[in-house]
MARBA-597573 format. One record per atom (N, C-alpha, C): residue in three letters; atom name; x, y, z. Coordinates in nm, 2 decimals. Example, Ala and Ser with C-alpha at 12.3 -4.5 7.8 and 13.67 -1.06 7.14 Angstrom:
2
REC   residuo   atomo        X        Y        Z
REC       ALA       N     1.32    -0.57     0.78
REC       ALA      CA     1.23    -0.45     0.78
REC       ALA       C     1.32    -0.33     0.78
REC       SER       N     1.28    -0.22     0.71
REC       SER      CA     1.37    -0.11     0.71
REC       SER       C     1.29     0.00     0.79
END
This chain:
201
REC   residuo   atomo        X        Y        Z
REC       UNK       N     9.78    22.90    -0.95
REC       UNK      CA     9.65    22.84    -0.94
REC       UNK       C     9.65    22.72    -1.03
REC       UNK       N     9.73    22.71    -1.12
REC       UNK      CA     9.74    22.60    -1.24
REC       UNK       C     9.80    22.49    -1.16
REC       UNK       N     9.90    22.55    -1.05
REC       UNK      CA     9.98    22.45    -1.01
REC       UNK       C     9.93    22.31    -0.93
REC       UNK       N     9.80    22.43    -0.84
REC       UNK      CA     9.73    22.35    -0.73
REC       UNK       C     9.63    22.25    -0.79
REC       UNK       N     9.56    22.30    -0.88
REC       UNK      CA     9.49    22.23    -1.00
REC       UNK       C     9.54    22.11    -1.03
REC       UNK       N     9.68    22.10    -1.06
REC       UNK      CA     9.74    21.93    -1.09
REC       UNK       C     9.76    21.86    -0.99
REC       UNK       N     9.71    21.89    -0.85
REC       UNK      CA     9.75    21.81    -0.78
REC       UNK       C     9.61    21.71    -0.74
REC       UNK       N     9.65    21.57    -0.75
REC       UNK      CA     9.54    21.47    -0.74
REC       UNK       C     9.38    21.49    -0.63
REC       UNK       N     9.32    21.50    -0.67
REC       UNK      CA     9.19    21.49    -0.57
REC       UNK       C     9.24    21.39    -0.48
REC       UNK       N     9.27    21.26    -0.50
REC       UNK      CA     9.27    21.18    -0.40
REC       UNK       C     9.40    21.19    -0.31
REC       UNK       N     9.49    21.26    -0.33
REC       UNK      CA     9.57    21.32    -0.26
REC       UNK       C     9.52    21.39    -0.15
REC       UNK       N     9.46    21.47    -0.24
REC       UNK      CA     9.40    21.60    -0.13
REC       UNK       C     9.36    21.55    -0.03
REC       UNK       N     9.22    21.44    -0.08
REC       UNK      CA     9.10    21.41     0.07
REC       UNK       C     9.22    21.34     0.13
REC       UNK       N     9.32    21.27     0.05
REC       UNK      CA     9.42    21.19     0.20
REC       UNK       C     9.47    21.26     0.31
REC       UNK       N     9.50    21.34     0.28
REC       UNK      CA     9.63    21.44     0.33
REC       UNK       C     9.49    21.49     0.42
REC       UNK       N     9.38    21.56     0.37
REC       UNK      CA     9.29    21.63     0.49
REC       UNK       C     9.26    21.49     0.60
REC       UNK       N     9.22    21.37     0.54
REC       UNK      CA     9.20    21.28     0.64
REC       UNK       C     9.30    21.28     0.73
REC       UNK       N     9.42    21.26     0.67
REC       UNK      CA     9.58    21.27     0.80
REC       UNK       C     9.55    21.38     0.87
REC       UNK       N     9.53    21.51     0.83
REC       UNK      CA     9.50    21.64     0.91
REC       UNK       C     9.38    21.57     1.04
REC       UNK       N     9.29    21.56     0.99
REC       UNK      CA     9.12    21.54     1.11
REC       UNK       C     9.22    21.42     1.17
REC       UNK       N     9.24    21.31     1.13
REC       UNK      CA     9.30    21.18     1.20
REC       UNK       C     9.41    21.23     1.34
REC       UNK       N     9.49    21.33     1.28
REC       UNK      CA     9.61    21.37     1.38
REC       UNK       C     9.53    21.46     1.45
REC       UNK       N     9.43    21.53     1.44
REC       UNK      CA     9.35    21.63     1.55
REC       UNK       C     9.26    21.59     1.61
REC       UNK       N     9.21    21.45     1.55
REC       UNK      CA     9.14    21.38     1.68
REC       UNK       C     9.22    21.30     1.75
REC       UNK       N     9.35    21.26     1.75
REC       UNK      CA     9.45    21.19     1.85
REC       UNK       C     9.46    21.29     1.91
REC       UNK       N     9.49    21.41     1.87
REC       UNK      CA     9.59    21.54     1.97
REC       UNK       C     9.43    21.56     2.05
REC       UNK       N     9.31    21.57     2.03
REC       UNK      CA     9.21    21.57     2.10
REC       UNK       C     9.19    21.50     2.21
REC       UNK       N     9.22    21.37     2.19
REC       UNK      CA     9.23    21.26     2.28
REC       UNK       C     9.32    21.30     2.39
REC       UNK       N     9.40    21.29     2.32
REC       UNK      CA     9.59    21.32     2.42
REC       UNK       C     9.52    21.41     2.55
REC       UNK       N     9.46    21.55     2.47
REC       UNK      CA     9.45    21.68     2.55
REC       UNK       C     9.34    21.63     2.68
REC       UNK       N     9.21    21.55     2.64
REC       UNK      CA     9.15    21.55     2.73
REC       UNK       C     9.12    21.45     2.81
REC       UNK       N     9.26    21.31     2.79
REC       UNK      CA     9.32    21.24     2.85
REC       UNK       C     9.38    21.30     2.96
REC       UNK       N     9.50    21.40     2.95
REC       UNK      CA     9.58    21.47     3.02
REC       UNK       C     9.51    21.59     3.12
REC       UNK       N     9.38    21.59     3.10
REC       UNK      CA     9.32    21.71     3.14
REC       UNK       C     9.21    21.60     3.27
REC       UNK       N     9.18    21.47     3.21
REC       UNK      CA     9.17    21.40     3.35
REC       UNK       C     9.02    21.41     3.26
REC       UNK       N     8.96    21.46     3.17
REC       UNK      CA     8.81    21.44     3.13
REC       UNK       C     8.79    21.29     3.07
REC       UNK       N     8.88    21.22     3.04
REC       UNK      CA     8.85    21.13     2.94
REC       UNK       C     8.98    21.04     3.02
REC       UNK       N     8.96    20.88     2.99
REC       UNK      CA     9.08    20.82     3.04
REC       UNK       C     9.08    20.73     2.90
REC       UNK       N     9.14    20.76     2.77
REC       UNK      CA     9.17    20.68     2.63
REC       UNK       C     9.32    20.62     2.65
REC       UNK       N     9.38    20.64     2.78
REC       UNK      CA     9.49    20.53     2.74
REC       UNK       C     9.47    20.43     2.70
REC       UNK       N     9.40    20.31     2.69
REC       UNK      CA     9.40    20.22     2.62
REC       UNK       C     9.37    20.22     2.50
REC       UNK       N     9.32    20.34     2.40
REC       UNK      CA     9.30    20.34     2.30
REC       UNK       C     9.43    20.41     2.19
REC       UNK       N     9.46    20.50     2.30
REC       UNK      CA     9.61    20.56     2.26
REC       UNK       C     9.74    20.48     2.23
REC       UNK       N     9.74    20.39     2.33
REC       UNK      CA     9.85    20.33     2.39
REC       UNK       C     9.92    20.28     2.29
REC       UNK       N     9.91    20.25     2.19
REC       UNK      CA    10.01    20.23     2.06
REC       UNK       C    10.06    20.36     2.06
REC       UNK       N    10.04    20.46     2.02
REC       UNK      CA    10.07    20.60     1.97
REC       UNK       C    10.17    20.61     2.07
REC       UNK       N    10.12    20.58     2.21
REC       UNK      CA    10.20    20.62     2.31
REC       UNK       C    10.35    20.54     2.32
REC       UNK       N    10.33    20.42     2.27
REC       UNK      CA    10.43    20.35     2.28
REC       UNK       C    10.55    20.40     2.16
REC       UNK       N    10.44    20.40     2.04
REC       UNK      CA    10.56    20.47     1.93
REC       UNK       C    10.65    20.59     1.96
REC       UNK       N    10.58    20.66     2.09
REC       UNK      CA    10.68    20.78     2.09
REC       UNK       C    10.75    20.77     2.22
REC       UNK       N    10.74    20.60     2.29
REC       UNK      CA    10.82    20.61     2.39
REC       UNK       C    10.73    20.68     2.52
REC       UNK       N    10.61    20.69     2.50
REC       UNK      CA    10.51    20.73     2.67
REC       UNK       C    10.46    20.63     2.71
REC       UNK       N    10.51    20.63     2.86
REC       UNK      CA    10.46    20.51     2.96
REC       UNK       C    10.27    20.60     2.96
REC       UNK       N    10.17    20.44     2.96
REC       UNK      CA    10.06    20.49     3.02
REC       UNK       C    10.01    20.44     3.13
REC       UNK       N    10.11    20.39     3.21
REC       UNK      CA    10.07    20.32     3.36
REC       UNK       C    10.09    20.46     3.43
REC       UNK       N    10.00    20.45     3.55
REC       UNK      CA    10.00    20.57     3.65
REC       UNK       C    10.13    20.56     3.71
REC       UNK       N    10.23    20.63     3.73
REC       UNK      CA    10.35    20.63     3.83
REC       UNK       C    10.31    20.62     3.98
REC       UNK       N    10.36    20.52     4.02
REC       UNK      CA    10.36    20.49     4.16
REC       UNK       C    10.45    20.55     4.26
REC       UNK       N    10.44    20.66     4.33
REC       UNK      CA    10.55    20.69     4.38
REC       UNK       C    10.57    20.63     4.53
REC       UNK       N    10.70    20.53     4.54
REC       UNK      CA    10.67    20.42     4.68
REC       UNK       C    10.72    20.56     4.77
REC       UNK       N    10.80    20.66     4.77
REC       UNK      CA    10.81    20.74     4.90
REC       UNK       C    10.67    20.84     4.94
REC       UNK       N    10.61    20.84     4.85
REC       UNK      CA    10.47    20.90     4.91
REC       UNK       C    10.45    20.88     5.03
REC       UNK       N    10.45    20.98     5.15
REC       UNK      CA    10.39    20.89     5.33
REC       UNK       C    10.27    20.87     5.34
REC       UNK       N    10.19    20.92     5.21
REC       UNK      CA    10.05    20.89     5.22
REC       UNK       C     9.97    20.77     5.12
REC       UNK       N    10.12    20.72     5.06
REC       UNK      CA    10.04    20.59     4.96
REC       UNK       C     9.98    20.46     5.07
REC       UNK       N    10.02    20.44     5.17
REC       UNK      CA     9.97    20.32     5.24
REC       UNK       C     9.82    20.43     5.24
REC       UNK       N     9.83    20.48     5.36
REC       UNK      CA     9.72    20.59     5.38
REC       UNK       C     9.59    20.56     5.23
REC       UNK       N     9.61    20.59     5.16
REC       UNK      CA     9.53    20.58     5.05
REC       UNK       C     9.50    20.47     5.01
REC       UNK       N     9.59    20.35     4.98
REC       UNK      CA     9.57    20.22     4.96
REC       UNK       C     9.45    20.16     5.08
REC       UNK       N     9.50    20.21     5.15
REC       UNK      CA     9.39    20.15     5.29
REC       UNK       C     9.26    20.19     5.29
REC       UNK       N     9.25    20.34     5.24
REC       UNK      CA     9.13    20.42     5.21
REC       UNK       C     9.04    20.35     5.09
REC       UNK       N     9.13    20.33     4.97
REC       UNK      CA     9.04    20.24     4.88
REC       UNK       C     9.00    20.12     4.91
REC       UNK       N     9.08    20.05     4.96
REC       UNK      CA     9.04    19.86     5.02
REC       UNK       C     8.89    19.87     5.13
REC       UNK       N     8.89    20.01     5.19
REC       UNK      CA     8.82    20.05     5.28
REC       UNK       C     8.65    20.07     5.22
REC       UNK       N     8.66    20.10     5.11
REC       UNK      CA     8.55    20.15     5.04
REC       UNK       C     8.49    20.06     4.96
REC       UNK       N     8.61    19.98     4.91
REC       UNK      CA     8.56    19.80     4.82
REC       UNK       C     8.49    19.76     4.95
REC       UNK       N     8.55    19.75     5.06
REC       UNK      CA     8.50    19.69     5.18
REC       UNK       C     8.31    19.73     5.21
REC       UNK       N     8.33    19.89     5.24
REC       UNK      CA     8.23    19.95     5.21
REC       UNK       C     8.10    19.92     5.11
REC       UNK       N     8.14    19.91     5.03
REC       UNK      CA     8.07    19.92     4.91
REC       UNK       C     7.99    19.74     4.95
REC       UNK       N     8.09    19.72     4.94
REC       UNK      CA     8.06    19.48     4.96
REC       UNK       C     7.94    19.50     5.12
REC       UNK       N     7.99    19.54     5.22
REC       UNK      CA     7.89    19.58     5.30
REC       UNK       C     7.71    19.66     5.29
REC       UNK       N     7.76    19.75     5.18
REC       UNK      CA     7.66    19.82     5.17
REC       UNK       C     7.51    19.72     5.10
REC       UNK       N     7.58    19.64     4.99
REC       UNK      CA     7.57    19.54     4.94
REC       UNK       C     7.49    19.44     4.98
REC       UNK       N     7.58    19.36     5.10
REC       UNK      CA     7.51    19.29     5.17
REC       UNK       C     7.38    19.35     5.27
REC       UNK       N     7.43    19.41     5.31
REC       UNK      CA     7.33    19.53     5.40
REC       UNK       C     7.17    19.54     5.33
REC       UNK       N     7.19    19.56     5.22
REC       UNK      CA     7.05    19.60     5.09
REC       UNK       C     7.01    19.48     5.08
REC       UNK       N     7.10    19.40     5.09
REC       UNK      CA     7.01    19.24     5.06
REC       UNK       C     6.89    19.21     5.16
REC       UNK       N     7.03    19.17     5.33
REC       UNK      CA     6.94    19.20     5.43
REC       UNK       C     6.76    19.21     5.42
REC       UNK       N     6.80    19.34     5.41
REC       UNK      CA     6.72    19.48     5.42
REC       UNK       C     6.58    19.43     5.34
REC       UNK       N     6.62    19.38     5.23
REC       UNK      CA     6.49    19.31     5.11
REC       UNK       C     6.45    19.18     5.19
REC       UNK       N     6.57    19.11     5.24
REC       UNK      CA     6.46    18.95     5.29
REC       UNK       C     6.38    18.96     5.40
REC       UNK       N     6.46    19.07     5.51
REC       UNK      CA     6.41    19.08     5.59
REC       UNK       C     6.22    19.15     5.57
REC       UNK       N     6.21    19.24     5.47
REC       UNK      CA     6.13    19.30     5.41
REC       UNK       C     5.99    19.21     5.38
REC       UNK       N     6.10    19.10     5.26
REC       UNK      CA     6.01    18.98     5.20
REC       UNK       C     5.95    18.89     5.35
REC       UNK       N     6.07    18.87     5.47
REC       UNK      CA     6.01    18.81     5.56
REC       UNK       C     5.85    18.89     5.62
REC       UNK       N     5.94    18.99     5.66
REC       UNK      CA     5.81    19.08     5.72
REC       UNK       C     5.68    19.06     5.65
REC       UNK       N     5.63    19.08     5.49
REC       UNK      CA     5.54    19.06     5.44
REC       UNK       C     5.47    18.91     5.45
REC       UNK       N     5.54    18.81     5.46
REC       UNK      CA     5.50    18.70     5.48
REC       UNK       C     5.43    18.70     5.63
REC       UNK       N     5.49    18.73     5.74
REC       UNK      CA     5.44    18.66     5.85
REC       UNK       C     5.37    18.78     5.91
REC       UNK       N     5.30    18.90     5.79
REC       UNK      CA     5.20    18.98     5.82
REC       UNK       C     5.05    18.90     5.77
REC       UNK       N     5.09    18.84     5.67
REC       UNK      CA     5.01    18.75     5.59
REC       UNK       C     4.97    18.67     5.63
REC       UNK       N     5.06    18.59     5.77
REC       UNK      CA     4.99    18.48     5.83
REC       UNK       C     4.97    18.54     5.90
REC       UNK       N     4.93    18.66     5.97
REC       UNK      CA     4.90    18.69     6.11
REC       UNK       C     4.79    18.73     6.08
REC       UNK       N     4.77    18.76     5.97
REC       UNK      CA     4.62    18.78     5.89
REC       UNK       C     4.51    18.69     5.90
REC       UNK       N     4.62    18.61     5.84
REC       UNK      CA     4.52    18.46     5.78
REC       UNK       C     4.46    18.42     5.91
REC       UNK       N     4.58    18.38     6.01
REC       UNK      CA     4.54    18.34     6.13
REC       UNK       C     4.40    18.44     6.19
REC       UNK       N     4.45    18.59     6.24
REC       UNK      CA     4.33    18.69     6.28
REC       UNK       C     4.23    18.64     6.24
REC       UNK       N     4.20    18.60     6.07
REC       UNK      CA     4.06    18.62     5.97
REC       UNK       C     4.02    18.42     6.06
REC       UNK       N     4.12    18.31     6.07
REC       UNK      CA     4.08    18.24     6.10
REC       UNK       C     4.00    18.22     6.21
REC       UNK       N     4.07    18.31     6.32
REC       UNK      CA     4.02    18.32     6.50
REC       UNK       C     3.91    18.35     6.51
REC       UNK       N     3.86    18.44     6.43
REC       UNK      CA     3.74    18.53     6.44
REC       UNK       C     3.62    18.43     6.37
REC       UNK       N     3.62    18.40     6.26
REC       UNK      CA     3.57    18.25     6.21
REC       UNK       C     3.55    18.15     6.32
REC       UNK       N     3.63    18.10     6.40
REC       UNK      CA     3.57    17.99     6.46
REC       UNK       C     3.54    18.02     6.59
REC       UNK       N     3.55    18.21     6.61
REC       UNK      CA     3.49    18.26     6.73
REC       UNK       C     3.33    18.25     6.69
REC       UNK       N     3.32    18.29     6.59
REC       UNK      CA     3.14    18.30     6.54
REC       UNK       C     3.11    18.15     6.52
REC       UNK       N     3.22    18.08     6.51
REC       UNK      CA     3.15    17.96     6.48
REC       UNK       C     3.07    17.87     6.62
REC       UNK       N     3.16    17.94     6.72
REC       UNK      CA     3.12    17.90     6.86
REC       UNK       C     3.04    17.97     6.93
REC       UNK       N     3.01    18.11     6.87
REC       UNK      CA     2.92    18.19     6.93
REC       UNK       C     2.79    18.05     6.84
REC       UNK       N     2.77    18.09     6.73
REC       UNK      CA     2.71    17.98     6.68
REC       UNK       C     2.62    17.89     6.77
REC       UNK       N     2.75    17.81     6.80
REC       UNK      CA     2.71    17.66     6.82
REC       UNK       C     2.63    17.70     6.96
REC       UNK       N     2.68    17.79     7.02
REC       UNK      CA     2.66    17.81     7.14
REC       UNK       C     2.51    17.88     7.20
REC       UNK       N     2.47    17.99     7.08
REC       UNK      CA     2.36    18.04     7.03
REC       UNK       C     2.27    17.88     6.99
REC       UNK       N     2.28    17.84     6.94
REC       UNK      CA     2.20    17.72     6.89
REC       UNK       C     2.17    17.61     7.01
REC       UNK       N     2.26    17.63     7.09
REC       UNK      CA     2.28    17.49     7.24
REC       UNK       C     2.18    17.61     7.34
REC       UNK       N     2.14    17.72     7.31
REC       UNK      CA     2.13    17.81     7.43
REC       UNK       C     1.95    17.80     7.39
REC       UNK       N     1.97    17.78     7.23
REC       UNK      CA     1.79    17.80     7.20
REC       UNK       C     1.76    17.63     7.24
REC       UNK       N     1.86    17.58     7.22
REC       UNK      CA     1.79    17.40     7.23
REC       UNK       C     1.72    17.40     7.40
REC       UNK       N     1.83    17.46     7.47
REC       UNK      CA     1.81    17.40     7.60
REC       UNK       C     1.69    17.50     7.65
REC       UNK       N     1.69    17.59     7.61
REC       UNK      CA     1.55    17.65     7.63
REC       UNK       C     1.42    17.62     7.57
REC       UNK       N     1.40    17.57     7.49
REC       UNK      CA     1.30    17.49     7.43
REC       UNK       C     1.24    17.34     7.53
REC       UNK       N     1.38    17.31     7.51
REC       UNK      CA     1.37    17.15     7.64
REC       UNK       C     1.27    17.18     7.78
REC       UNK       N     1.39    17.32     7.78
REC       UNK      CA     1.31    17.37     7.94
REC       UNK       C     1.16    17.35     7.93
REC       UNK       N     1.12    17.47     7.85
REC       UNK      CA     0.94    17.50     7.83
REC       UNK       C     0.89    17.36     7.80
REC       UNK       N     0.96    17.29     7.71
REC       UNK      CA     0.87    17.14     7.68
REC       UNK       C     0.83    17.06     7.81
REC       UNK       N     1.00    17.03     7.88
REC       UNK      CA     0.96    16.98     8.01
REC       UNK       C     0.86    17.07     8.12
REC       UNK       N     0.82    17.20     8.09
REC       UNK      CA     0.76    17.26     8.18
REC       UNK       C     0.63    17.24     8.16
REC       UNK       N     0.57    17.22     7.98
REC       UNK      CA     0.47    17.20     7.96
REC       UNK       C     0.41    17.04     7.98
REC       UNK       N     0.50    16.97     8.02
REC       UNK      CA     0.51    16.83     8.00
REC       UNK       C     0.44    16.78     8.20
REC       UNK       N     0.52    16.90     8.23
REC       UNK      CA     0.48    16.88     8.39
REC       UNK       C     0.36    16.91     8.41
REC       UNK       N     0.35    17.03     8.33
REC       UNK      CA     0.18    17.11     8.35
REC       UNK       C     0.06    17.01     8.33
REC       UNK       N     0.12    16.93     8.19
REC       UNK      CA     0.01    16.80     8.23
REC       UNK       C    -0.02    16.68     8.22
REC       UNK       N     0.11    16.64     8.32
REC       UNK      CA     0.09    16.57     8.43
REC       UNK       C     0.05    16.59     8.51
REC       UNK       N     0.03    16.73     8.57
REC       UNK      CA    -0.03    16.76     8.69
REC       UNK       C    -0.20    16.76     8.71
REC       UNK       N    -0.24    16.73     8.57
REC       UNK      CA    -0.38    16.79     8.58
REC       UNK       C    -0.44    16.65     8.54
REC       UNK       N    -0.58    16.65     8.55
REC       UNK      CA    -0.64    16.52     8.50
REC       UNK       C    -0.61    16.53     8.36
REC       UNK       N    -0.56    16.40     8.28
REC       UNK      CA    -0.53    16.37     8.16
REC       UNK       C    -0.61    16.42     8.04
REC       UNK       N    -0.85    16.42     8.09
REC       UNK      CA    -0.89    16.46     7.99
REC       UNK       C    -0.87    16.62     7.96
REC       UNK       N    -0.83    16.69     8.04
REC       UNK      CA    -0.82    16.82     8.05
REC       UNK       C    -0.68    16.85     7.98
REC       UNK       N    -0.60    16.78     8.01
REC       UNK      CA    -0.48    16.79     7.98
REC       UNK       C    -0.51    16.78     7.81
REC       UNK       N    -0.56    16.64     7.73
REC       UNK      CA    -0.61    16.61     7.61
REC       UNK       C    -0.68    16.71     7.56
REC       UNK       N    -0.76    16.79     7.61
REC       UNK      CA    -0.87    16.89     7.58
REC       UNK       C    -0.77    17.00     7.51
REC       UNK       N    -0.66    17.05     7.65
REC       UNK      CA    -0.57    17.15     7.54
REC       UNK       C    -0.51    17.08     7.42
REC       UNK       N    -0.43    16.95     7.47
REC       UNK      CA    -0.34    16.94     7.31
REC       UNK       C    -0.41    16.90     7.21
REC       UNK       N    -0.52    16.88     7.23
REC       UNK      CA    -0.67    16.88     7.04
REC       UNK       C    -0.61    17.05     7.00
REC       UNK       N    -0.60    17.15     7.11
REC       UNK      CA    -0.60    17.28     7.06
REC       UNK       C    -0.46    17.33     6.96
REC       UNK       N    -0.35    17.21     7.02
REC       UNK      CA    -0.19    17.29     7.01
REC       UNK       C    -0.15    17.20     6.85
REC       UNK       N    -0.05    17.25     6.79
REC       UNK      CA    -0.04    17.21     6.64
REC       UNK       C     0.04    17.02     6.73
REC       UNK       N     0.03    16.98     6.57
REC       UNK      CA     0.08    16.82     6.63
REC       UNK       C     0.23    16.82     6.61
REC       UNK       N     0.30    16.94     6.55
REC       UNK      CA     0.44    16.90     6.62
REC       UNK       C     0.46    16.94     6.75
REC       UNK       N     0.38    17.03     6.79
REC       UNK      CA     0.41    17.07     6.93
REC       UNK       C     0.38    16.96     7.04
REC       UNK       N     0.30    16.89     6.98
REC       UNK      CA     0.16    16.79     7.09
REC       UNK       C     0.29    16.63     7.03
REC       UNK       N     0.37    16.64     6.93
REC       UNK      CA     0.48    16.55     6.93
REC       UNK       C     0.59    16.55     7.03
REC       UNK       N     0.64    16.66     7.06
REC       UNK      CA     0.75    16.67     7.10
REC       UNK       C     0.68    16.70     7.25
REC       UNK       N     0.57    16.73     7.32
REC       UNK      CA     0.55    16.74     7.46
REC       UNK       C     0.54    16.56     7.48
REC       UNK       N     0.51    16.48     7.37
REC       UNK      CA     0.51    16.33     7.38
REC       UNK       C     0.65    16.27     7.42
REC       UNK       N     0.74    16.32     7.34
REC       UNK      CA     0.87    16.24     7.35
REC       UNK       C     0.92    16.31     7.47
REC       UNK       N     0.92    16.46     7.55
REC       UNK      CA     0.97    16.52     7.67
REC       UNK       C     0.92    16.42     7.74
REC       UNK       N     0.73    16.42     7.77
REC       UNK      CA     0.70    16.34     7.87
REC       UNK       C     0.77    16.15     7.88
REC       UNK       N     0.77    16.08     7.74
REC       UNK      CA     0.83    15.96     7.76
REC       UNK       C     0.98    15.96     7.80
REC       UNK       N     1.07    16.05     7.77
REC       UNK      CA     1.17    16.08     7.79
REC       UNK       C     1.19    16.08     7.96
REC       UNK       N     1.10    16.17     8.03
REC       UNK      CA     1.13    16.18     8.16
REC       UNK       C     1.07    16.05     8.22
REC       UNK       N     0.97    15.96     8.15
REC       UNK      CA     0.88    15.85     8.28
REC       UNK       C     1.01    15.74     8.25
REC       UNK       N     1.09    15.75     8.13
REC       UNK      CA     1.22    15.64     8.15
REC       UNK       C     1.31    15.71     8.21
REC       UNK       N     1.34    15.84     8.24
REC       UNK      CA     1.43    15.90     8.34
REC       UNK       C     1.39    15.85     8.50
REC       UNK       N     1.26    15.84     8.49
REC       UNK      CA     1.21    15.84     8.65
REC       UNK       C     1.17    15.72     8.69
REC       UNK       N     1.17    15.61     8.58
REC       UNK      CA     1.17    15.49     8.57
REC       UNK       C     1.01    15.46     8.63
REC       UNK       N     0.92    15.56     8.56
REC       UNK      CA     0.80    15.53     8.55
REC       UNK       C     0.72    15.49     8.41
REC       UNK       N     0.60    15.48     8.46
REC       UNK      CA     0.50    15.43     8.34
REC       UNK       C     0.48    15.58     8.24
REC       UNK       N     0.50    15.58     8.14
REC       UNK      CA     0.42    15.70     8.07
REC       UNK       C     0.30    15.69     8.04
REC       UNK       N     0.24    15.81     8.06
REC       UNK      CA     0.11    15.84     8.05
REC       UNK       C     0.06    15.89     7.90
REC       UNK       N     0.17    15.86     7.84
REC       UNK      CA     0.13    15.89     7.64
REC       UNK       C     0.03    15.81     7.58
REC       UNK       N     0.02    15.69     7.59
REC       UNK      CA    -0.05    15.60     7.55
REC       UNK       C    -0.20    15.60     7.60
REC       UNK       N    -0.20    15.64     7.69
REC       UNK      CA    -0.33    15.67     7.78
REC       UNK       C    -0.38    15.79     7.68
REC       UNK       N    -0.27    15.92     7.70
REC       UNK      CA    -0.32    16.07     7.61
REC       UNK       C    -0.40    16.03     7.51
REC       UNK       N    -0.36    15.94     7.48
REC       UNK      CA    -0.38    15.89     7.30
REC       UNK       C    -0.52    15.83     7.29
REC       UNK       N    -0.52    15.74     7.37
REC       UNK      CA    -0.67    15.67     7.39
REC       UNK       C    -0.80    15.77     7.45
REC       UNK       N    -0.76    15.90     7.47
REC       UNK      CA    -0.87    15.98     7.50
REC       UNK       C    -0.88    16.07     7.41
REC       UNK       N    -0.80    16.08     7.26
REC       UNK      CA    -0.82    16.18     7.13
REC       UNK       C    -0.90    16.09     7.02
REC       UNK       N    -0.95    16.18     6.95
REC       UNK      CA    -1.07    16.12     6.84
REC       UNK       C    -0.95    16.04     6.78
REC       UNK       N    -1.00    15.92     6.77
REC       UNK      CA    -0.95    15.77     6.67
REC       UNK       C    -0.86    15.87     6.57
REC       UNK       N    -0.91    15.94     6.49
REC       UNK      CA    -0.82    15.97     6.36
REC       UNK       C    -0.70    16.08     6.37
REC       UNK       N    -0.70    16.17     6.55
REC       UNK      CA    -0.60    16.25     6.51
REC       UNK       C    -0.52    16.16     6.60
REC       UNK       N    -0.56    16.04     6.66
REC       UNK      CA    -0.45    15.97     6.78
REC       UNK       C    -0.32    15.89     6.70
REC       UNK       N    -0.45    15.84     6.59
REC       UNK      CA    -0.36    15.77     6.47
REC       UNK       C    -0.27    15.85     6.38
REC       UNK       N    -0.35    15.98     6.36
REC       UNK      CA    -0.19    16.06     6.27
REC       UNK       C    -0.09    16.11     6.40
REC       UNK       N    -0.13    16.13     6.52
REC       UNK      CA    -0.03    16.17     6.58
REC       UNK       C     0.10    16.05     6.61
REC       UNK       N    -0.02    15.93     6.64
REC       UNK      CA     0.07    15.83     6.65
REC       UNK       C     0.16    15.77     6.58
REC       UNK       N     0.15    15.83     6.41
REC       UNK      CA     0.23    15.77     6.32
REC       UNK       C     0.34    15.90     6.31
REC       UNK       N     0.29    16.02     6.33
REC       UNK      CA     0.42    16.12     6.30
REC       UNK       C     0.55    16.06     6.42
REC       UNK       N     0.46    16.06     6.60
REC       UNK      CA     0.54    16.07     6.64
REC       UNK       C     0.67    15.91     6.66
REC       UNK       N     0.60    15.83     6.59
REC       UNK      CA     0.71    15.70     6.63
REC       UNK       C     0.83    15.69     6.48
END
């Protein structure tokens, strides 16, 4: 007991460190060789000191080393395909989203200047029917004696009694006749002939 006693502490922890040091190489070794672990390159000194090759052995009479060579080149091949393939796969993706986007935009556009022409077309459909009745009311009197005719438009509002003015002058330069507005006017009281006369010119 006395003997072990003299021997250095710092001896000791060395010597245990040599011990753990050599059982984590022989660890390595074992689960290198066991195919769990590939530490050749970390070994590879060790290996060299005691004379172990750590290149895989190539055996050229194998009749299956082409066979296998071809099989890996086959799979880089693979792989670089698959690769490009996924790329593809995304632009084509990124494409698709794009020209869903315009087919959108366009849809939302068509439909827009479909209402815009229902619109316009709505609006040309009330104009020309308005014209109609103007000109219809415009004929009604013309056809009658003028004071009778004056007698209703004292009754009708003065934009209405405006615009049967401009229908009827409208048609006596269509017909390349005299209008009979100026006449209308000379048979209404002085003061509404004159506000009508100034709205409508």
């Amino acid at each position: 007991m006395a003997e072990y006693s003299t021997i250095p502490v710092s001896l000791r922890i060395f010597v245990l460190l040599l011990i753990i040091f050599f059982l984590v190489i022989l660890g390595f070794v074992i689960l290198t060789s066991l195919g769990f672990i590939d530490a050749r390159g970390f070994l590879s000194p060790f290996y060299r000191l005691f004379g172990i090759s750590t290149q895989k052995d190539i055996n050229l009479d194998d009749p299956m080393l082409l066979v296998r060579q071809r099989e890996e080149k086959n799979r880089d091949a693979l792989g670089l395909w698959e690769e490009e393939l996924a790329l593809q796969e995304k632009q084509i993706a990124e494409h698709s989203a794009v020209i869903k986007e315009t087919e959108e935009r366009l849809t939302e556009a068509q439909k827009a200047i479909e209402e815009a022409q229902k619109t316009v077309k709505d609006g040309q459909e009330e104009f020309d029917d308005r014209r109609r009745r103007l000109e219809q009311k415009s004929e009604q009197f013309l056809s009658m004696p003028p004071e009778n005719a004056v007698k209703i438009m004292l009754e009708m509002e003065d934009m209405e009694v405006i615009e049967v003015f401009r229908v009827t002058e409208e048609l006596a330069v269509k017909n390349d006749q005299m209008s009979i507005v100026p006449y209308w006017l000379s048979l209404m009281p002085p003061e509404r002939a004159a506000d009508l006369d100034r709205k409508w010119r």
